[in-house]
N, C-alpha and C positions, 0 to 999 in steps of 0.2 A: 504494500500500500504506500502510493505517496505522499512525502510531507508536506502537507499545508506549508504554502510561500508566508513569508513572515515578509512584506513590503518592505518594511524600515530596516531588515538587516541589509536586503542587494542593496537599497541605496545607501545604506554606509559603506558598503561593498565598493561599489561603482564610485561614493566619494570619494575614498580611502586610497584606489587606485589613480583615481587624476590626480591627488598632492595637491586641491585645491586649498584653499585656506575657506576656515569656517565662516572667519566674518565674512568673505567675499563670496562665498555657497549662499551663507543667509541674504545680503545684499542682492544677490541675485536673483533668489527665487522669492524675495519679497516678504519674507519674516523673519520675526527677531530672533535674532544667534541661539537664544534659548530654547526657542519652537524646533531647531534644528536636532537638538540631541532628542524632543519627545518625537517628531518624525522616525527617527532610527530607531525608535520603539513600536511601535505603530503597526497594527497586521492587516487592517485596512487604510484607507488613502481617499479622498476626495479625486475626481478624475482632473478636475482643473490642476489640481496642486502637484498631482502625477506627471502631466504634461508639460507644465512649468521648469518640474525637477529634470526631466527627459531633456527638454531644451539646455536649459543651463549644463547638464552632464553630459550633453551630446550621447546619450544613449537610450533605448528602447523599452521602457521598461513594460511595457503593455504588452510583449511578447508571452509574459511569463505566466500572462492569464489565460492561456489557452496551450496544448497540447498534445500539437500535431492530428491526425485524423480522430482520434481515441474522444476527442470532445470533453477532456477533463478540463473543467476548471482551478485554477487555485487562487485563495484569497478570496479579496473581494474589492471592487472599485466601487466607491460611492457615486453614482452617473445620478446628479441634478436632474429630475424631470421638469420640462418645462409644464404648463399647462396651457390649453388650447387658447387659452383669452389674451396670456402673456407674448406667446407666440403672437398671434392676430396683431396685437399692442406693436411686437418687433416690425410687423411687415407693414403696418400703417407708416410707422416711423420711419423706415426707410424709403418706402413712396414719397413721402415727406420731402426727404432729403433729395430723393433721384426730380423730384418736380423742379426743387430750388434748384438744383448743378443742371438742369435745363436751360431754367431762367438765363442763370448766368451766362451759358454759352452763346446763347441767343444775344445777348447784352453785348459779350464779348467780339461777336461776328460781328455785329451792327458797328462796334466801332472800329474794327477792322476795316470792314466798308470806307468808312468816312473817310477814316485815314487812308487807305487809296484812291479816292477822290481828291480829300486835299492834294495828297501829290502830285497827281495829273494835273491837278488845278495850275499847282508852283510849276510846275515842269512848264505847260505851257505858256505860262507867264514869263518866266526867264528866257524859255529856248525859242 
């Protein structure tokens, strides 16, 4: 039988191997020096926080939750579910956004415009 992955020892694992320094681990992945040593304790993991730590350590750590065809799990990742309102909420707000970076394009052609105008305008003025 397999052993249950213990999250927080690979990644002291995986930090212990890069010879990163602590404060600049914490620094990096966004919490304080102290939170680092209860991470290394830790047999589950939030997935944001997982993904964080993978970037900073240049390593994969989400490999370790599945195994091979066999379909075993090990551990456990805590995956945020959204809910269907918050989502809706995200995609309003980004419509939002993509209307306004319209706007502006449009703003930004029109004066584009102008300004080849004006210079045709000088050009024939001068030439």
């Amino acid at each position: 039988m397999e052993q249950p992955l213990n999250i927080g020892e690979k990644i002291r694992e995986v930090f212990e191997a890069k010879k990163m320094k602590l404060k600049d681990f914490a620094e990096s992945v966004g919490v304080a020096r102290q939170n680092i040593y209860r991470i290394f304790e830790k047999d589950t993991i939030d997935i944001e926080l997982l993904l964080q730590i993978s970037s900073v350590l240049d390593h994969n750590f989400l490999q370790y939750y599945t195994n091979g065809s066999s379909g075993n799990s090990y551990g456990s990742v805590i995956i945020p579910k959204k809910g269907e309102a918050e989502t809706h909420k995200e995609i309003e707000q980004l419509k939002s956004e993509l209307k306004l970076a319209k706007k502006e394009i449009d703003y930004l052609t029109r004066i584009i415009e102008l300004m080849e105008e004006r210079t045709k305008l000088l050009i024939e003025k001068n030439g």
